[in-house]
ROGU-793310 format. One record per residue: residue number from 1; z, y, x of N, C-alpha, C, O in turn. Coordinates in steps of 0.001 Angstrom, whole numbers, m for minus. Each point is the difference from the previous one (the first is absolute). Example, Ala and Ser with C-alpha at 12.3 -4.5 7.8 and 13.67 -1.06 7.14 Angstrom:
// ROGU-793310
1 7800 m5690 13190 0 1190 m890 0 1200 900 665 m19 1036
2 m1385 1069 m1386 60 1190 820 730 1090 m770 169 1108 509
// end
This chain:
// ROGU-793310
1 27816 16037 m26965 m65 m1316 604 m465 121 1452 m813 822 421
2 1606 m1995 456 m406 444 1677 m894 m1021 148 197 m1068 m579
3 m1284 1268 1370 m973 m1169 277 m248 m302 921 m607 897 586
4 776 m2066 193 m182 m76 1176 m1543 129 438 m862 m165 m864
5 519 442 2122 m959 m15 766 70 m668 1310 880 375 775
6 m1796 m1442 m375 m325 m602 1031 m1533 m203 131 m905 m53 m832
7 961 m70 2588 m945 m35 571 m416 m1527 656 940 m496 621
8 m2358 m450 m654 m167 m1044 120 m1271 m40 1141 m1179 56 m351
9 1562 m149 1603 m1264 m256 908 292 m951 890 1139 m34 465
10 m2222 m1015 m24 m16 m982 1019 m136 1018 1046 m973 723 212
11 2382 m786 574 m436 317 1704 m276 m774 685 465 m1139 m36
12 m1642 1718 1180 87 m819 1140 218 556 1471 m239 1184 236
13 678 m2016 715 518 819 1052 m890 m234 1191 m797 m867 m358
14 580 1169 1424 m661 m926 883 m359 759 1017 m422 1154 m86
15 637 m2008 1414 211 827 1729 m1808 m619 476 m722 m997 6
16 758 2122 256 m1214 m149 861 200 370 1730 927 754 295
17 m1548 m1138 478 29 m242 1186 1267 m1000 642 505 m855 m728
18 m133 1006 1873 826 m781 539 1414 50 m981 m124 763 m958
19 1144 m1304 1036 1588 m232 m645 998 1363 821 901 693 m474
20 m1339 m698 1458 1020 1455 368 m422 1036 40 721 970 m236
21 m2651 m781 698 168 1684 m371 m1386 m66 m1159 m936 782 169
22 923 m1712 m1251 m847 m105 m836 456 901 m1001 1194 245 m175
23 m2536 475 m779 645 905 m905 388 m909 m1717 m408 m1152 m150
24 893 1586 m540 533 m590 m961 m1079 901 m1415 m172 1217 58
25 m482 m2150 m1308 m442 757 m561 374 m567 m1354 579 m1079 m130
26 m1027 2053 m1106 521 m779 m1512 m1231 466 m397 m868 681 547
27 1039 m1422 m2079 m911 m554 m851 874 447 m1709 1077 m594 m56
28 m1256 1173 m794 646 m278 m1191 m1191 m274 m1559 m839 693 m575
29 1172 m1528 473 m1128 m468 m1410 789 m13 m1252 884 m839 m170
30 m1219 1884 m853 293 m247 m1100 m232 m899 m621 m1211 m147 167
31 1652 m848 m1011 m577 m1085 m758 m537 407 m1188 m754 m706 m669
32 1193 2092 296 m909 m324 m1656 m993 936 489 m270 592 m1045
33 m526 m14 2040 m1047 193 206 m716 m198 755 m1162 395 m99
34 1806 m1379 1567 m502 m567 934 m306 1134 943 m980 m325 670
35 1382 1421 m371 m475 1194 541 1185 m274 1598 1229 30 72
36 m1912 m191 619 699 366 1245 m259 1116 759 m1029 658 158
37 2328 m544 357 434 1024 1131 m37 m213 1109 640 m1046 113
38 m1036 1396 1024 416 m372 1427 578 1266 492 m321 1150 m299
39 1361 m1633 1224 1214 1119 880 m367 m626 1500 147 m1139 444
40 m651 2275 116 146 m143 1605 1465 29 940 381 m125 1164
41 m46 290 m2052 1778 m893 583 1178 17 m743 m130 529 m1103
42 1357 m992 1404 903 m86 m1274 259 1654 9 m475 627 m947
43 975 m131 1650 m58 2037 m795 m669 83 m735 661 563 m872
44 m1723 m729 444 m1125 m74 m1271 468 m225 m1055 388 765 m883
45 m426 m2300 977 453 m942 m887 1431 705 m878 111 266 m1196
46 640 m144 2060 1310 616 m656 329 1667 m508 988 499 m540
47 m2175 24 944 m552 1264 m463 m388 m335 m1165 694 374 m944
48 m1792 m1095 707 m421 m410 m1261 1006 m359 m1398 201 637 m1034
49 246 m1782 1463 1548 m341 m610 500 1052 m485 71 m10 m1229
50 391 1134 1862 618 987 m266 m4 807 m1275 731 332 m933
51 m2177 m175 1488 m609 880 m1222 m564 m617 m1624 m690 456 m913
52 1330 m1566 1148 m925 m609 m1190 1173 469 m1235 m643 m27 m1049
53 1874 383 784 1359 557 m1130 m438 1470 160 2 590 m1080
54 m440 289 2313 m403 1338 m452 m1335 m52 m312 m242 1097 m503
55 m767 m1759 518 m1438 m319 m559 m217 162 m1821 m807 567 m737
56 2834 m1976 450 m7 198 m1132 130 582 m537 m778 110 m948
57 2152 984 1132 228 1373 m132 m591 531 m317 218 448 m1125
58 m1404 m64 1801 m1071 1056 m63 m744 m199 m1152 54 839 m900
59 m977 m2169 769 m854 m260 m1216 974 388 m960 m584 704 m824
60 1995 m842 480 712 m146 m1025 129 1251 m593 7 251 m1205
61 125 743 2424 m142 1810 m515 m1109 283 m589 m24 477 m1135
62 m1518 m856 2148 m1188 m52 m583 m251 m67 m1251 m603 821 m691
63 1142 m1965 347 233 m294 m1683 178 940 m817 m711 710 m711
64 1999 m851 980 1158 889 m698 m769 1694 m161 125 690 m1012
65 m990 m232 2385 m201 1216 m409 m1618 384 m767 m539 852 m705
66 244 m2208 1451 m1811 27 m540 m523 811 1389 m1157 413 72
67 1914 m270 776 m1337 m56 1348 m665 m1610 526 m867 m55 872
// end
């Protein structure tokens, strides 16, 4: 059986300093543990993202091997 997996976080986005050379920063909050993240800019943010299907991956071998 295939099971899906998804991921559920309130982002938030938000420019600090002026509108043209202000930097841009994120925020991600899980809801079922309320645990936030902060990213000092979107490269972060989407770094993060990234890794969260090889994160799963990994625990899933973990498992599987008992490390």
């Amino acid at each position: 059986m295939i099971t899906a997996k998804y991921y559920s976080y309130l982002i938030r986005i938000w420019q600090s300093g002026d509108q043209i050379q202000g930097n841009w920063f994120a925020s991600l909050e899980d809801p079922e543990t309320n645990k936030t993240v902060y990213f000092k800019n979107m490269h972060e943010l989407f770094e993060f993202l990234d890794t969260l299907p090889k994160k799963d991956k990994d625990s899933k071998k973990s498992t599987e091997t008992g490390y």
